[in-house]
N, C-alpha and C positions, 0 to 999 in steps of 0.2 A: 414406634410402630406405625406400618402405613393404613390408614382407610380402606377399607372394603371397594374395591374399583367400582359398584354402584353406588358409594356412597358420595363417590364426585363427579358432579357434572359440571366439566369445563364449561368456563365463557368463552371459547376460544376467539370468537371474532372481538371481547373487548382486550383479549393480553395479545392479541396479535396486533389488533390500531397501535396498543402502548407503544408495543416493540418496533412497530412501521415509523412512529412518530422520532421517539430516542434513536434509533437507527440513519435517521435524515441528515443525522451528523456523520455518519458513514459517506452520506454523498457529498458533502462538501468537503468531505475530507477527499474522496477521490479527485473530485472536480476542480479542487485545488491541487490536487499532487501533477494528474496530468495536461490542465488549463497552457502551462507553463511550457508544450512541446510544441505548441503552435507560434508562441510570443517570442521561442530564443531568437529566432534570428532580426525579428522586430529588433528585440532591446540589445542584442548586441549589436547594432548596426545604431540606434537612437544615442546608445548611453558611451558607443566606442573601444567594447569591452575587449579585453586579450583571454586566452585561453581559459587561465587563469579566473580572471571575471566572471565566465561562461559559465563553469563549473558551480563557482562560488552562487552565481544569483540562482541557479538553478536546484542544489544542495542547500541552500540555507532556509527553507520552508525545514528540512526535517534537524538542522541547525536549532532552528527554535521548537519545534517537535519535542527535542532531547529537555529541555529545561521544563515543555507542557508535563512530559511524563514524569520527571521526578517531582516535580507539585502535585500534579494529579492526583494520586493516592492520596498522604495525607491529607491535603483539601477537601477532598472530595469525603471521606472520613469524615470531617470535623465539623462540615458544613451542607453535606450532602448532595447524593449523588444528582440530584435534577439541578442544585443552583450551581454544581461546575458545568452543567452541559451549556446551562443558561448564558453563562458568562461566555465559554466557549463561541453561541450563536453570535453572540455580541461581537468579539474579536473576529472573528470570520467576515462580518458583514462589515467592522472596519479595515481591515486587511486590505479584502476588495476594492473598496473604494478608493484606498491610501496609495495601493498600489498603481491603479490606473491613472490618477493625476501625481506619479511620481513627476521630479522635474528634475532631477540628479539620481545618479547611481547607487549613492549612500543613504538615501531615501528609499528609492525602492528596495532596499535591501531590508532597510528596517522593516517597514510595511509588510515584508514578505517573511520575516522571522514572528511579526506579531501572530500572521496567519499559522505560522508552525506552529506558537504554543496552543493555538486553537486544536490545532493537528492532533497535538501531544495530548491533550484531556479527552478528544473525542475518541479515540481511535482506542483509549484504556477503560475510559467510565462508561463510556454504550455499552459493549460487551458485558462487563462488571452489573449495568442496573439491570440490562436483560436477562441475566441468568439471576437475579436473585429473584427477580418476579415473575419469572418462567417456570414451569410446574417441570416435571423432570422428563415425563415423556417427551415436553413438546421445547424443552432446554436447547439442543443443538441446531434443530430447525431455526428457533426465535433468533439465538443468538447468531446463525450465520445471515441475520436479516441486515445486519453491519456490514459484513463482506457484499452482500448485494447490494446494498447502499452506495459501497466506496466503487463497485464496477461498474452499476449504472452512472453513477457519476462520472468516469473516468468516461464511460461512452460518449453522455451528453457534451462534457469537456471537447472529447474529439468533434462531434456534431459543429457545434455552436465553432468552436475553429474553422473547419471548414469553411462556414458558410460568411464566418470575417475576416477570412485573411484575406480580401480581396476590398473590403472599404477602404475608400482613399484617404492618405492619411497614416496615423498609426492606428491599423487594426490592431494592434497586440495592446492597447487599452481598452478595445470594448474588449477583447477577449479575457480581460482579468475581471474587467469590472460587471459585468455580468453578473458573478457569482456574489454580490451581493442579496438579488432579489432572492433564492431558494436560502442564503443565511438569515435573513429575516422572515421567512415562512416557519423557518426552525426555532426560531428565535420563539413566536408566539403560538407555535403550537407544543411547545414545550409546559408553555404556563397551564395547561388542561393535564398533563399527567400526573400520576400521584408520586408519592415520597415511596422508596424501595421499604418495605415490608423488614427486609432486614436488616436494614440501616434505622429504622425507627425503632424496634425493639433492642438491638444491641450498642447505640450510640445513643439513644433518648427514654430509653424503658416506655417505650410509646405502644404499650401491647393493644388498646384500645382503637389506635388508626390504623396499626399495620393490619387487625383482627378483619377491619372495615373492607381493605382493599385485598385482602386474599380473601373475603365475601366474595366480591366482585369475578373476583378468577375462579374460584370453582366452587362456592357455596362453603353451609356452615361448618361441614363435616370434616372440607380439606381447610379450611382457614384452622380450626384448632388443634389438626393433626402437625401443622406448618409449624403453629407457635408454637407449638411443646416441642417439636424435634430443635426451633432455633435455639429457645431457652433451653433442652438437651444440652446443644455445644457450644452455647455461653458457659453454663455450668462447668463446661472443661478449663474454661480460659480462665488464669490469675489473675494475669495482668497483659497491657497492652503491647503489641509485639514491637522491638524495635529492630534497626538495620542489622544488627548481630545475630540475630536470631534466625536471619534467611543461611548463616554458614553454619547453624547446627547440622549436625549427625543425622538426627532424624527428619529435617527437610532435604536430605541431600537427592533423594531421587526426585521429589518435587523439583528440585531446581536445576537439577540437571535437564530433565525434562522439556523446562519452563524457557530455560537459556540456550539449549541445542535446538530446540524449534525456533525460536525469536534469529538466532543466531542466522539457521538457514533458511528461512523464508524471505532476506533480505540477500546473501552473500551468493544466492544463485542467479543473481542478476534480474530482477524483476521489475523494479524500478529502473533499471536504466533502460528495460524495452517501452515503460510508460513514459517515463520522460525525454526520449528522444528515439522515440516511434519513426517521425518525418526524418530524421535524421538518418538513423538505421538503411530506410528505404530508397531513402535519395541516393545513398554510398553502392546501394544493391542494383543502380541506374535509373532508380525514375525520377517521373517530372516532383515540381514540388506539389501540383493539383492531385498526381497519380499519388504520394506519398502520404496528403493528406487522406482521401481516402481509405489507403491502405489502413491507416492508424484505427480509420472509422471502422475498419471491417475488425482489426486488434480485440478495440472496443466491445463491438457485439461477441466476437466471442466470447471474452471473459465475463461479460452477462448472461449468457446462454450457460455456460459451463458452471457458473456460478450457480445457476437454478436448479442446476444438475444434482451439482454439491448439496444442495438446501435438502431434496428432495429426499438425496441419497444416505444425509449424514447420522438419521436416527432409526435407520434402517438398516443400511450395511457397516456404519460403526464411525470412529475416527482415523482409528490406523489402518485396517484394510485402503480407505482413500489416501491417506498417506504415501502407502508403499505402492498404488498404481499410478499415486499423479508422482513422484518424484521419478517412479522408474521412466514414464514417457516423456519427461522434463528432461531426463538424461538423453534418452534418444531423439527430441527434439533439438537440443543444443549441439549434438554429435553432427545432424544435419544442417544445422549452418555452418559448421567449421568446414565439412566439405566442401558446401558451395562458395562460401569463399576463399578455399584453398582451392579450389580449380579456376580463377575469376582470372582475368588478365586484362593487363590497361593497354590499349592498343592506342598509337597513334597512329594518325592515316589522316587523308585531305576531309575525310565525314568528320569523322571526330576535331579533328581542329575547326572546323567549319562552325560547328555549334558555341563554340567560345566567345562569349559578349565583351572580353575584355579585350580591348584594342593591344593595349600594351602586353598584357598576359601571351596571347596569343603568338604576337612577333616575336616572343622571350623562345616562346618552345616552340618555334616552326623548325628548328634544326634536330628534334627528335622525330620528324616525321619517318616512320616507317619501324619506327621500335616499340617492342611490346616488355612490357613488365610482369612479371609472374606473381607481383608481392605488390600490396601497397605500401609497405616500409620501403622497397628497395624503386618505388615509384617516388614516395617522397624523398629520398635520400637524394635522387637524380634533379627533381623536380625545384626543390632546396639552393642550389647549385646555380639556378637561371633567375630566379626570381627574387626580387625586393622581399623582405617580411611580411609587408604588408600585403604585396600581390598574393603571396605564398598562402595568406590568411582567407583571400578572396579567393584561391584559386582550389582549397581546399572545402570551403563553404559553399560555392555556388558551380564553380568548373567540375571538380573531381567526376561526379554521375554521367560526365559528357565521354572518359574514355573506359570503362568499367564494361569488361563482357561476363558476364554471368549468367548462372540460371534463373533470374530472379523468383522464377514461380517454384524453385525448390526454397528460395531463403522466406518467400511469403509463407508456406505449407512451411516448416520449422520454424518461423515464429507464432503461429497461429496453433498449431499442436503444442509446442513451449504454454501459451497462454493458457487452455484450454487444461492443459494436467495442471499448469498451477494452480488456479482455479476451481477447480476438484479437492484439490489437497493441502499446499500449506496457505493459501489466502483463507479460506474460510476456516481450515479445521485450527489452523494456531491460536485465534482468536476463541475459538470456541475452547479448545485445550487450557488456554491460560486462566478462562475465567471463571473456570471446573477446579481446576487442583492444587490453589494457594488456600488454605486454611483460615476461618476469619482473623485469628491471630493475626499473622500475618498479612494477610489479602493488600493491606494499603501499600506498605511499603515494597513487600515483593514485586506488586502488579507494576508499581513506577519504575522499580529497578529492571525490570526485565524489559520496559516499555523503552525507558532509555538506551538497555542495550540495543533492543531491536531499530530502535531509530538512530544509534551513531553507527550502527555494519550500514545502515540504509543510507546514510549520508556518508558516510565513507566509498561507498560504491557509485553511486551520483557524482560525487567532486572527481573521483578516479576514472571516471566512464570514456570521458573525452580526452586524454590523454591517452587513455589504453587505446582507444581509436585511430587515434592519430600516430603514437609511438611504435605500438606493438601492430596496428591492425587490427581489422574486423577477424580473421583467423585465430590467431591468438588469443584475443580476446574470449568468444565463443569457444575454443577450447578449454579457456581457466574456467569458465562457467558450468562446463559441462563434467569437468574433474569433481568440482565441487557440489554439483548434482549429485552426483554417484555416493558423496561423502554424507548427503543428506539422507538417501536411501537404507544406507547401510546403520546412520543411528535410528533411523525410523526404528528401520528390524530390532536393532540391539536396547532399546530403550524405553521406545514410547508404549504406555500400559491403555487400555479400554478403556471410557469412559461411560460408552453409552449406557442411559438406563437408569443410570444411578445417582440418589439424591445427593448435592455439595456434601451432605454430612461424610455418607457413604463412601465417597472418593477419597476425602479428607483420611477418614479410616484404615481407609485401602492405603494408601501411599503413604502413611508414617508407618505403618505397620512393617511393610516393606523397607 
């Protein structure tokens, strides 16, 4: 039974500090995710990487991501939810460092998977500690304070890029290393929040401190209404849940749910607009100072949009924002296929004029006055005249020199792209997942669903630069955009309400179903 709604008066400024603090792992988890679109061509150019390489140092943060998340739950379970974030800050704030006095390839790669598993406990236990100590009305808000975390971050990441890609030297070491000083702010302002309320009573029989800190959140009346509803759905549970139990019968909408959101919040190509931003925009004709930028402005959108989401998520619902960001996510990606399906590589005396490679240059002066319709049927040509190596240089640094397009339609569809996501599976998945696993199960489901969500995410990372290169920017933006529509359509078919309603409640709701 709930409380009399005058019988609780929120603290809401001290469970929203908590949630601000726990959630600062959200920014280094962004700040790490997109730190790394400013460095590519640093360390592929330091370390002498092939295609291959590129993919790999850039994919293998969510590499070790996959092994963060399947520890995470049980860990986190056994030892509690604040000492994995704690370790978490730790790793993050070694990463950092490891990373930017890398001295070999094979070093910075470790360095960069240690920061994944940081990735992989932040990005499942934030979520996880915010919603147990979040009261219900104010659940979706606190917990999408994660998602604002990982976007400010990702902005800041763009910022701090900017302004060092231009130190002399290897800028792409300050730009890793950096991210140490906010891992270490998280590091110790962790040690000030409390133990989750439900991880004390149901892993420690601690009715006594969790009693204390749901004081804290909204006085005496909601603290012993909390404890009797957790020991409620203790009461349910035998015994402790193990991996077999997420393929019962009666979780199967839970995890369909849990697995088709994780599945498409990654497989619609999100991360590969994060992590090769510069990249994107260079191919779309601009400078690389123009591209950084660009990425900067990426950034503030999906902070903006993501406020949006905060504002909007315990108000207008979970799935209403679902089904408007995936629908304008479809029709943002629709719009880059366009523009780069009307794009053409022109050679002519301007565009060869721009070309810094001596050698490059002399290779394809005998294409002067042909134009390409494709950038497959450009490389296929361009293949033909040039060393591998040039071929490498000339797709890295040349390519943006003969590309005519509309760039300000590909900037407005990736910026609408950003902005639905952002609205809908970036904050609402995270919020979804950490609502409708059962405490039964909660540890293990949350890691298994976290891992899948991080090997579709590093699967599409490792494949991003290859689909670019092989298939084209077209192609490419068209797979993206199929697979939009296919997000859309389970939204509709699948995903159930959440708002409003306490864990218990949800739990209720969805085995019942």
């Amino acid at each position: 039974m709930k409380p009399p709604a005058a019988a609780v008066k929120l603290n809401k400024s001290y469970t929203i500090l908590i949630s601000l603090i726990v959630a600062l792992g959200g920014f280094l988890l962004g700040f790490d995710s997109a730190v790394i679109s400013g460095a590519v061509k640093g360390i592929t150019i330091h370390f002498e990487m092939t295609k291959a390489m590129v993919g790999f140092s850039v994919g293998c943060v969510i590499f070790g991501a996959m092994a963060g998340n399947l520890a995470a739950g049980p860990v986190a379970d056994k030892f509690g939810r604040k000492n994995v974030l704690i370790l978490v800050a730790a790793l993050f704030a070694i990463s950092a460092t490891w990373s930017a006095l890398a001295t070999g390839y094979a070093e910075f790669v470790i360095a960069r998977i240690l920061g994944g598993i940081g990735v992989g406990g932040a990005i499942l236990i934030a979520p996880i500690y915010i919603a147990e100590i979040a009261p219900p009305k104010l659940r979706g808000s606190l917990v999408s304070f994660n998602q604002l975390n990982i976007v400010l971050g990702i902005s800041v990441a763009y910022f701090s890029n900017y302004f060092l890609v231009n130190i002399e030297g290897d800028s792409w070491r300050w730009m890793l290393g950096v991210e140490g000083i906010p891992a270490l702010v998280y590091f110790f302002g962790l040690l000030a929040v409390p133990k989750s309320p439900r991880w004390l009573i149901q892993r420690r029989n601690n009715v006594g401190q969790a009693h204390k800190t749901l004081m804290k959140i909204g006085g005496e009346g909601y603290a012993e209404t909390t404890v009797a509803e957790i020991q409620r759905g203790l009461a349910k549970k035998e015994e402790k849940g193990k991996l077999s139990d997420i393929f019962k019968s009666k979780y199967a909408t839970i995890m369909t749910i849990a697995l088709g959101i994780a599945f498409f919040q990654q497989i619609t190509g999100i991360n590969a607009v994060f992590y090769y931003a510069p990249t994107i925009f260079e191919q779309a004709g601009g400078s690389t100072d123009s591209s950084f930028l660009q990425a900067i402005v990426v950034g503030l959108t999906n902070l903006v949009f993501t406020l949006v989401a905060i504002w909007l998520i315990d108000r207008l619902g979970r799935k209403p924002l679902l089904l408007i960001g995936t629908t304008f996510m479809t029709v943002a990606l629709l719009m880059a296929t366009y523009a780069f399906n009307n794009a053409t590589y022109d050679f002519n005396d301007a565009t060869l004029a721009k070309v810094d490679d001596a050698g490059i240059k002399a290779s394809l002066t005998d294409l002067e006055g042909r134009s390409f319709e494709s950038q497959t049927a450009l490389f296929s040509e361009v293949r033909t005249k040039l060393e591998p190596e040039q071929f490498v240089v000339f797709e890295r640094e040349e390519l943006s020199n003969f590309i005519q397009i509309n760039a300000t339609l590909v900037l407005i569809a990736i910026l609408l792209y950003v902005a639905s996501f952002a609205i809908s599976l970036g904050p609402v998945m995270w919020t979804l997942i950490s609502e409708v696993f059962p405490s039964k199960i909660k540890a293990i489901a949350i890691s298994v669903v976290g891992f899948f969500n991080s090997l579709v995410s590093y699967s599409v990372t490792q494949v991003f630069p290859w689909e670019l290169s092989s298939l084209g920017p077209t192609m490419t933006f068209a797979i993206y955009a199929l697979l939009s529509l296919c997000a859309l359509l389970f939204v509709y078919k699948f995903v159930i309400e959440t708002k409003g309603k306490t864990l218990e409640e949800v739990e209720e709701l969805l085995i019942r179903k």
